[in-house]
C-alpha positions as a Python dict, from the first residue, in 0.01 Angstrom:
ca = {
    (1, 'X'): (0, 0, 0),
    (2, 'X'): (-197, 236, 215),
    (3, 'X'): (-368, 90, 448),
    (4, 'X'): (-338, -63, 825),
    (5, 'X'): (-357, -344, 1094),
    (6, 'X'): (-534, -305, 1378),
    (7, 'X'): (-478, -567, 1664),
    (8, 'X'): (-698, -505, 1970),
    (9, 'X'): (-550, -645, 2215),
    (10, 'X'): (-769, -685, 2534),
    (11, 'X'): (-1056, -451, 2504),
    (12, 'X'): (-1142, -283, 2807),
    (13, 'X'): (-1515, -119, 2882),
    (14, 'X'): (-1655, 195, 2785),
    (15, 'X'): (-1712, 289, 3113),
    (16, 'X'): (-1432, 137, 3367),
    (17, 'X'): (-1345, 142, 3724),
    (18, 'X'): (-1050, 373, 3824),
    (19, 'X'): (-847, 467, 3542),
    (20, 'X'): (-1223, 488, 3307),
    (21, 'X'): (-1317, 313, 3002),
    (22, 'X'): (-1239, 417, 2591),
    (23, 'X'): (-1580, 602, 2605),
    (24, 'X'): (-1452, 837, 2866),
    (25, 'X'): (-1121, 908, 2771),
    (26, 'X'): (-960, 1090, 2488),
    (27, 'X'): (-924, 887, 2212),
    (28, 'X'): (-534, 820, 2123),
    (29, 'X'): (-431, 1009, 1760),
    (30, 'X'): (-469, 737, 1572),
    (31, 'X'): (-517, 855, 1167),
    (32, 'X'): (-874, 850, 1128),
    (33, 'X'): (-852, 856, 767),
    (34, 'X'): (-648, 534, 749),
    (35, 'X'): (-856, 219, 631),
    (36, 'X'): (-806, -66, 818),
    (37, 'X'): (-714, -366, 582),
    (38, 'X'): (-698, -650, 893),
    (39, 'X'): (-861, -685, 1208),
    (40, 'X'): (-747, -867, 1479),
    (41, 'X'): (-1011, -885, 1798),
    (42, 'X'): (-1056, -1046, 2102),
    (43, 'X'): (-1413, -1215, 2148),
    (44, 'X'): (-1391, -1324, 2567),
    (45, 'X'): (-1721, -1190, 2663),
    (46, 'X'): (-1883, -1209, 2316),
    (47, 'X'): (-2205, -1390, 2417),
    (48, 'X'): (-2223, -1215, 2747),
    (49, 'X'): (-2372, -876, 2751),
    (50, 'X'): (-2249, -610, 3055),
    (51, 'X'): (-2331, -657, 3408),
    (52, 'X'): (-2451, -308, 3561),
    (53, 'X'): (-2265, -199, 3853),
    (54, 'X'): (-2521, -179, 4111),
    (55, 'X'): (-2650, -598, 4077),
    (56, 'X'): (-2244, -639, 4066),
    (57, 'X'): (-2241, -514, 4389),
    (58, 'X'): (-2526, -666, 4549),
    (59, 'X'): (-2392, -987, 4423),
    (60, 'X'): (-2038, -966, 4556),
    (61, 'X'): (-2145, -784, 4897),
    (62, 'X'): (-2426, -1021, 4942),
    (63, 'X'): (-2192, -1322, 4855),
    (64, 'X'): (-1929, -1197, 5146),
    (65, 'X'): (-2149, -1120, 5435),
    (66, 'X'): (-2337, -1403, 5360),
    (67, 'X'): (-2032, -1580, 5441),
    (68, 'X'): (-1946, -1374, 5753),
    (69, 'X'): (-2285, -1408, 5929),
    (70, 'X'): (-2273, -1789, 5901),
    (71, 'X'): (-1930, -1738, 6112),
    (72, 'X'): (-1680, -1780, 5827),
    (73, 'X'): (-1397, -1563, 5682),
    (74, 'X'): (-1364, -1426, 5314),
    (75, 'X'): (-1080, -1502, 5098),
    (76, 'X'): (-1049, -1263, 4756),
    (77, 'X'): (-798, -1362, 4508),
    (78, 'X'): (-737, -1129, 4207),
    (79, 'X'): (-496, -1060, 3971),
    (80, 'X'): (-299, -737, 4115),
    (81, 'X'): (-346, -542, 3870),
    (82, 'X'): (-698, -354, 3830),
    (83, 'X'): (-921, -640, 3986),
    (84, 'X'): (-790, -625, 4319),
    (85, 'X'): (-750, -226, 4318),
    (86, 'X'): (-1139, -263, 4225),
    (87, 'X'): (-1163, -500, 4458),
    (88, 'X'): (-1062, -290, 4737),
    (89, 'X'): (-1248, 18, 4607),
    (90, 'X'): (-1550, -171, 4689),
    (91, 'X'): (-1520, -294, 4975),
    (92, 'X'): (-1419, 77, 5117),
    (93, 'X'): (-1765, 169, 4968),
    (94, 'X'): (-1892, -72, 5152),
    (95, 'X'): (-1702, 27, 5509),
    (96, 'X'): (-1843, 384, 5464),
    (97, 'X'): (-2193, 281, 5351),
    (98, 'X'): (-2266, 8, 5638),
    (99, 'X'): (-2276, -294, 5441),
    (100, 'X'): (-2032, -520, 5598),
    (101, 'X'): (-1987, -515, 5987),
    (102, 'X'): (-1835, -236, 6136),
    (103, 'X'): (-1585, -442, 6323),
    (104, 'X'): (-1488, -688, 6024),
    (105, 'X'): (-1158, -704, 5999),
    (106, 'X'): (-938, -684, 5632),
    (107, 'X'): (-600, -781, 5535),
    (108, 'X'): (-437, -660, 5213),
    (109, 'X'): (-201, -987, 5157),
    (110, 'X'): (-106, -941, 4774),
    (111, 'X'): (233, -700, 4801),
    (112, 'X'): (262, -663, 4413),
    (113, 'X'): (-93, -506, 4422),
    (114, 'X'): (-21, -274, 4672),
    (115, 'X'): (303, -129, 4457),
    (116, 'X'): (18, -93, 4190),
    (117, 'X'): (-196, 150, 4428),
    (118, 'X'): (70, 321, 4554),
    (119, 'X'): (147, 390, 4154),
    (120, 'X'): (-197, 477, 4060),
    (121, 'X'): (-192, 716, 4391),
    (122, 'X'): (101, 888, 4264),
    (123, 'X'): (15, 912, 3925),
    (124, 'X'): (-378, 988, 3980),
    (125, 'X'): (-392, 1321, 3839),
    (126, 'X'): (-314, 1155, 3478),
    (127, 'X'): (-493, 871, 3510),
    (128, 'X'): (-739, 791, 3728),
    (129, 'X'): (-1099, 915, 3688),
    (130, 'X'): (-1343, 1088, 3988),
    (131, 'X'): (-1615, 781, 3892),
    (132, 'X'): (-1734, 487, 4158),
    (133, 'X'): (-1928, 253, 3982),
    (134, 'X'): (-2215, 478, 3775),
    (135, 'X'): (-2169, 818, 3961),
    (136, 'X'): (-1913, 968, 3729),
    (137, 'X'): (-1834, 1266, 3992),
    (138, 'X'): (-1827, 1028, 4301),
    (139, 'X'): (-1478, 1185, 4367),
    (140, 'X'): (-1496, 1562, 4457),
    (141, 'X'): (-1173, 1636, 4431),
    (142, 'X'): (-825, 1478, 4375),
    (143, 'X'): (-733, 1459, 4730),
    (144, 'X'): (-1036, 1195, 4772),
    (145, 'X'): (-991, 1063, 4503),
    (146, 'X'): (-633, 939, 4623),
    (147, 'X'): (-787, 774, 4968),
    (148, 'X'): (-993, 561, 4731),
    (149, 'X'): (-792, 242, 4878),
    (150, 'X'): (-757, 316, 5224),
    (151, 'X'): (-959, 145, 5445),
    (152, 'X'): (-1036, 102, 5826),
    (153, 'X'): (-928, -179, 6047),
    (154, 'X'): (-708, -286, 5760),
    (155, 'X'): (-379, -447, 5820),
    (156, 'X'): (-122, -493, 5489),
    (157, 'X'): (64, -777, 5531),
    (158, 'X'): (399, -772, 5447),
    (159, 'X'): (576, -1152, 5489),
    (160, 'X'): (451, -1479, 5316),
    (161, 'X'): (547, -1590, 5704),
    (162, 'X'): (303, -1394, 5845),
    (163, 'X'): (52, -1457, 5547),
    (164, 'X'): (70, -1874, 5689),
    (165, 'X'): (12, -1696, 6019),
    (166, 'X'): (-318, -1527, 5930),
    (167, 'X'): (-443, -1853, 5752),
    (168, 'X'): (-388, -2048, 6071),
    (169, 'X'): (-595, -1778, 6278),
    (170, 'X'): (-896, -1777, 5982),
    (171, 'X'): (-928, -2144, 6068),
    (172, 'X'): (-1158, -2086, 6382),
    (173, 'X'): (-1513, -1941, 6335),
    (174, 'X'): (-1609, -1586, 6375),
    (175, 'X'): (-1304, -1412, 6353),
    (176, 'X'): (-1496, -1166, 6077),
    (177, 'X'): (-1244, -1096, 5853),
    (178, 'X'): (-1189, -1057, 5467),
    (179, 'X'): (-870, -1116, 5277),
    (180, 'X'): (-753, -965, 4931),
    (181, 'X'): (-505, -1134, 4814),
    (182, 'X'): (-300, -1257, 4487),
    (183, 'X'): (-374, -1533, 4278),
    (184, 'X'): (-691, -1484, 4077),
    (185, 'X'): (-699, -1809, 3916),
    (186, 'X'): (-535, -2022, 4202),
    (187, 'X'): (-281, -2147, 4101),
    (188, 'X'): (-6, -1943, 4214),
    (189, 'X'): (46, -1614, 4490),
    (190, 'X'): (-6, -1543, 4832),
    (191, 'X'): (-362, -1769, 4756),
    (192, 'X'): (-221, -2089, 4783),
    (193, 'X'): (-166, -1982, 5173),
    (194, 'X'): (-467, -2002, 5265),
    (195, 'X'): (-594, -2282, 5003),
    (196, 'X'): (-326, -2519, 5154),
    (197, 'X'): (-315, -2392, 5494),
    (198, 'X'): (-531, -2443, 5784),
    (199, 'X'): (-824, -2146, 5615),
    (200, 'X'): (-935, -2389, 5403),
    (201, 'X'): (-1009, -2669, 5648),
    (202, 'X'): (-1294, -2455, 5785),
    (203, 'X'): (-1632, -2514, 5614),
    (204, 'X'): (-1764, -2194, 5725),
    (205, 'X'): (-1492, -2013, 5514),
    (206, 'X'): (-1529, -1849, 5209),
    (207, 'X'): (-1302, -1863, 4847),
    (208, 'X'): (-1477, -1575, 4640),
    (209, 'X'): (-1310, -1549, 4281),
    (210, 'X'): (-1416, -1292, 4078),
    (211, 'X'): (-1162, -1358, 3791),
    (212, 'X'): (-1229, -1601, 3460),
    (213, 'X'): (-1132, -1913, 3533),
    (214, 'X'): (-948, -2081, 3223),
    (215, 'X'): (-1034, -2421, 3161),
    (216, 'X'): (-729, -2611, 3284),
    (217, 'X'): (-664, -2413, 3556),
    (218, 'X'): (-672, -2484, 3979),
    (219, 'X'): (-953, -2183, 4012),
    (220, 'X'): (-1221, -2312, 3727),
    (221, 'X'): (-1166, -2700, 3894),
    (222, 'X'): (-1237, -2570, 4229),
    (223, 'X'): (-1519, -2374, 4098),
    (224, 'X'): (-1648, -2709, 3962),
    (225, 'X'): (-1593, -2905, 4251),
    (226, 'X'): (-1765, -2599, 4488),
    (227, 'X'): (-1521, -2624, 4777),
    (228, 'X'): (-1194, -2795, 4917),
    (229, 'X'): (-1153, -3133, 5033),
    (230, 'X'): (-942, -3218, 5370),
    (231, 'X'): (-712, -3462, 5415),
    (232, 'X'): (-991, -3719, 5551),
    (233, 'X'): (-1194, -3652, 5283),
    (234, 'X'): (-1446, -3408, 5438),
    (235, 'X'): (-1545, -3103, 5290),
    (236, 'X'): (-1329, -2828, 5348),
    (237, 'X'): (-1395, -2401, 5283),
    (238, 'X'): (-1646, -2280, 4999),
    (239, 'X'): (-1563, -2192, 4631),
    (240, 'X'): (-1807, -1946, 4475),
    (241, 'X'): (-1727, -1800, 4136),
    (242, 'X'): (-1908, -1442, 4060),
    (243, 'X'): (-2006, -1382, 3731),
    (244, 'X'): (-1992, -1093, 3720),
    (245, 'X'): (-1692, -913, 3690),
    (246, 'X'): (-1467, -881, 3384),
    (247, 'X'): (-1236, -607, 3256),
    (248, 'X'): (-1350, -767, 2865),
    (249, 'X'): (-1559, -551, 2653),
    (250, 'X'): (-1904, -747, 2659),
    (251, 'X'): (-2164, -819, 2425),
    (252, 'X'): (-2251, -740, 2075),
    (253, 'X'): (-2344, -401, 2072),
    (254, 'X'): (-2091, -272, 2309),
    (255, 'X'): (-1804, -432, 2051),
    (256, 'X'): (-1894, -277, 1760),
    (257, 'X'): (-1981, 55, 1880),
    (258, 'X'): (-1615, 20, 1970),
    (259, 'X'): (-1441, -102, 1626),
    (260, 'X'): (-1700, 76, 1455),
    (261, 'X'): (-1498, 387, 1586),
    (262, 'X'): (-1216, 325, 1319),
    (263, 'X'): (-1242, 336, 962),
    (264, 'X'): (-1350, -27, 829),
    (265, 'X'): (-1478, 66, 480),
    (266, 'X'): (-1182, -101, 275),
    (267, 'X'): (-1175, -395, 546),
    (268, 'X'): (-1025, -717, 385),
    (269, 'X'): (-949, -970, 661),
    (270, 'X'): (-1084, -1032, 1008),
    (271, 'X'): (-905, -1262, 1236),
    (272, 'X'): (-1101, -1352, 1575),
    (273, 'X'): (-900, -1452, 1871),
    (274, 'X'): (-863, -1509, 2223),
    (275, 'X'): (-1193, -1619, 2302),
    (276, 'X'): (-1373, -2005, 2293),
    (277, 'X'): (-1507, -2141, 1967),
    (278, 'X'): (-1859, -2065, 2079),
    (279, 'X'): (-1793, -1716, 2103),
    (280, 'X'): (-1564, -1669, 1801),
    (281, 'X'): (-1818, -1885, 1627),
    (282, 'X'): (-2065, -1629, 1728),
    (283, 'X'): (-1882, -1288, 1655),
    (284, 'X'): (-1798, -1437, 1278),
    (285, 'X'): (-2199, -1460, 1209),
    (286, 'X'): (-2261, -1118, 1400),
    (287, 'X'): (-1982, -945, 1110),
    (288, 'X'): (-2146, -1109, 829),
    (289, 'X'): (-2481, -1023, 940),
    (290, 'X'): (-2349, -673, 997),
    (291, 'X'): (-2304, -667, 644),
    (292, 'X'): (-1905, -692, 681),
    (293, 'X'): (-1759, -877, 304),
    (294, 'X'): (-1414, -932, 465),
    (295, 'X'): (-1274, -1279, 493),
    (296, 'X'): (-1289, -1412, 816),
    (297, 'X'): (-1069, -1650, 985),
    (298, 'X'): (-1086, -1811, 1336),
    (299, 'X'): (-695, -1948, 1386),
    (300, 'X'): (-620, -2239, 1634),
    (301, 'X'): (-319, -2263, 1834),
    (302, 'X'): (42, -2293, 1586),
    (303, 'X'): (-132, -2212, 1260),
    (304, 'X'): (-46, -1968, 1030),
    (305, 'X'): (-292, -1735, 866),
    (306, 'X'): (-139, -1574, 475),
    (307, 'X'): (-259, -1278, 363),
    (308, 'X'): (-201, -1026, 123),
    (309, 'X'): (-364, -735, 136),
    (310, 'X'): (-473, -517, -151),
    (311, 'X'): (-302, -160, -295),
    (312, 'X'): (-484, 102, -322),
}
């Protein structure tokens, strides 16, 4: 048998913040004269096509100081690895532009993504690239390119005690502040300190998730409901959910000028996973009108997909 499997895992952009996309990087050695037999792909963002950085960051920049001028705080969950290290990218672009108030004030309360900046600091030589959002030489050098997270008026917080703390003071209006913190679907991390505590009381507030919320999950109901409820039934601090940030390859074109990289001319099986039925649904017609002849399968949870794959 000569031949190979290629799983995709989680496919990232072409063109990603911090570290850079597959279309900007060297590609890994993989033998390019080895025909895939099975594919195995993710289809998340599938039916979605990319969001361009600049209406990303009107959106998420508009959403926040929306928020502050009505009096209200910002709370920013995100999962601590790559969204909140974008996260905070931004909003320094922001400081140094003039797009949120000089005097806002921002709290870094998500310690497990701060051990991830202080590793992509140390390691930025390797891996990070000079590009904020579409300027790919935003970055002169490596020594700016390493203050990419530091921002003014920024305080890191270091206890869950003093995390409560800061909640209680983000209860009362105009205290102009944004938090980044842990937790980007809700349910769990430094997040639940201010969804429980006395931030989330305040209707002025403002919950900003930026991450997918799974179906199931505390983030996609509050981004249902819209906002929290108090304890006598009033309503309590905003939900929004922004659409428009995702780490997922998007769209139809963008995936298969990405597989199309490998060598799929003896392709036999393709499996489609981790994505809804509508969008595996979806990517199976886009491979057959592609002209792909390889069996296609779309597995649920606990079943077992046999194949045998062909010698050549």
């Amino acid at each position: 048998l000569r031949g190979g499997i290629l799983f995709s895992g989680d496919i990232g952009k072409e063109v990603q913040a911090i570290c850079g996309g597959w279309g900007e990087l060297k590609e890994r050695d993989y033998p390019k004269d080895l025909p895939i037999k099975a594919l195995w792909i993710e289809s998340t963002n599938f039916n979605r096509e990319s969001v361009n950085f600049d209406e990303k960051y009107e959106q998420f920049l508009g959403s926040i100081n929306k928020i502050l001028k009505d009096g209200g705080s910002v709370v920013i969950p995100a999962i601590s690895m790559q969204r909140n290290q974008e996260i905070v990218e931004i909003i320094r672009h922001a400081e140094e532009n003039g797009d949120i108030p000089k005097n806002c004030k921002i709290y870094k309360d998500a310690p497990l993504a701060s051990k991830f900046e202080e590793a992509y600091v140390a390691d930025a030589d390797l891996f990070m690239t000079n590009r904020f959002g579409n300027d790919p030489e935003y970055y002169k050098n490596s020594a700016s390119s390493k203050k990419r997270f530091e921002l003014k008026n920024c305080k890191l917080v270091a206890s869950n005690k003093e995390s409560v703390e800061i909640s209680s003071s983000l209860a009362e209006n105009n205290q102009n502040s944004i938090v980044v913190t842990s937790g980007g679907m809700c349910g769990f991390g430094r997040v639940r300190n201010y969804l429980d505590g006395d931030f989330g009381t305040n209707p002025k507030n403002g919950i900003i998730l930026t991450c997918y919320q799974v179906e199931g999950t505390e983030g996609r109901r509050l981004t249902d409901q819209g906002y929290l409820v108090n304890k006598d039934g009033s309503k309590g601090t905003k939900v929004e959910h922004l659409d428009v940030f995702t780490g997922h390859i998007s769209g139809k074109s963008d995936t298969f000028k990405y597989i199309n990289r490998f060598n799929l001319n003896e392709l036999e099986l393709i499996g489609i996973i981790h994505g809804n039925n509508s969008n595996r649904t979806k990517m199976a017609e886009a491979f057959k009108e592609m002209g792909y002849s390889a069996r296609v399968v779309l597995p649920e949870i606990d079943q077992t997909i046999e194949f045998n794959l062909s010698k050549t």
